[in-house]
C-alpha positions as CSV (number, residue, x, y, z in Angstrom):
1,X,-50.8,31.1,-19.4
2,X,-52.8,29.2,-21.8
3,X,-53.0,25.5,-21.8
4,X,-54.5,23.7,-25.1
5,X,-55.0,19.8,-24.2
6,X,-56.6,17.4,-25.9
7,X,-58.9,18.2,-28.9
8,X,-58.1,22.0,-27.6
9,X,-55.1,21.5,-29.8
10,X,-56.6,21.6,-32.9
11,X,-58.4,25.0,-31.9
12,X,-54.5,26.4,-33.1
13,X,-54.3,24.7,-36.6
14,X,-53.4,27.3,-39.2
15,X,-55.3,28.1,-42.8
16,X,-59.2,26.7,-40.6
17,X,-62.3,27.9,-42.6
18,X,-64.5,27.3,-39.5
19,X,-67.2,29.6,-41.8
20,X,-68.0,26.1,-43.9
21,X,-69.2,24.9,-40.9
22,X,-71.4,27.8,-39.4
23,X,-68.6,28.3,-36.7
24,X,-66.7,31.8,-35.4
25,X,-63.5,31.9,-36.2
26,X,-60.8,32.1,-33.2
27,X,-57.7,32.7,-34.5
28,X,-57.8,36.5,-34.9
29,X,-58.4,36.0,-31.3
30,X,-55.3,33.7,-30.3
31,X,-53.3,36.2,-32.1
32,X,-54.1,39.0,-29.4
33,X,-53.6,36.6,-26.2
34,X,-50.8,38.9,-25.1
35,X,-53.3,42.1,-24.6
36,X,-54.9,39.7,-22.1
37,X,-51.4,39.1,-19.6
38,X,-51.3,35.7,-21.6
39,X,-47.4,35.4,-21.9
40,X,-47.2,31.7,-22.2
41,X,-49.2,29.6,-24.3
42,X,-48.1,25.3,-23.6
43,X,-49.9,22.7,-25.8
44,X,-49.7,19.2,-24.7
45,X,-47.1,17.0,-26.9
46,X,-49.0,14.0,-26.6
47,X,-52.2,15.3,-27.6
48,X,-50.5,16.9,-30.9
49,X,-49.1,13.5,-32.0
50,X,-52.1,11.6,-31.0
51,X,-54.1,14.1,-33.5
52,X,-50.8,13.4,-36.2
53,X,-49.7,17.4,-35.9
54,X,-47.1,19.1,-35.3
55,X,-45.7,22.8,-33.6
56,X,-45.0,23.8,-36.9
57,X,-49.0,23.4,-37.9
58,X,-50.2,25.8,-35.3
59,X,-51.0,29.4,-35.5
60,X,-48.9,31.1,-33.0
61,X,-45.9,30.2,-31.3
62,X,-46.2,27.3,-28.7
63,X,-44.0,25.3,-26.1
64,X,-45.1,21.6,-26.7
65,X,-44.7,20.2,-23.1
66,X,-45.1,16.3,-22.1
67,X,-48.7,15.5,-20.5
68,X,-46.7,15.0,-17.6
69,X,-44.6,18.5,-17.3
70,X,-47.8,20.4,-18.5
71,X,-49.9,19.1,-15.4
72,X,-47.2,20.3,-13.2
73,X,-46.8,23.8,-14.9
74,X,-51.0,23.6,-14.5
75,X,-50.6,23.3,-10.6
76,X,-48.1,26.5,-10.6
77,X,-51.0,28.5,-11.7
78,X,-53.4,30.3,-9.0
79,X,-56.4,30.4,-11.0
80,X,-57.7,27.8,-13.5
81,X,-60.5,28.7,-16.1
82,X,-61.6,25.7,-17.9
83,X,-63.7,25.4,-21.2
């Protein structure tokens, strides 16, 4: 699973020209998570209305999960890689 909280939410916005800015572009990336065994990808709900965006504003699909529910989901997993 993939867990975008925070600022890490805007790494999913749709139409980005990251190129402007001297910065790779991700997003051909997100679109392959599934050839890496990432099934599920949860974005925090608070952190997308914090930041005034929505599911429909992201890239790929997404479950929008409470900060609450998402920390729980977070302590499910075996193995956390943060960055």
């Amino acid at each position: 699973a993939l867990f975008l909280i925070g600022d890490g939410v805007l790494q999913l916005l749709k139409d980005q020209q990251p190129a402007a800015i001297l910065q790779r572009h991700y997003a051909p990336t997100f679109k392959m998570l599934e050839l890496y065994d990432i099934e599920e990808v949860y974005v925090c709900a608070d952190s997308l209305a914090e930041r005034g965006v929505t599911v429909d504003d992201l890239l790929i699909p997404v479950e929008s999960l409470p900060r609450q529910e998402l920390a729980r989901r977070w302590a499910q997993c075996s193995t956390h890689i943060s960055f």
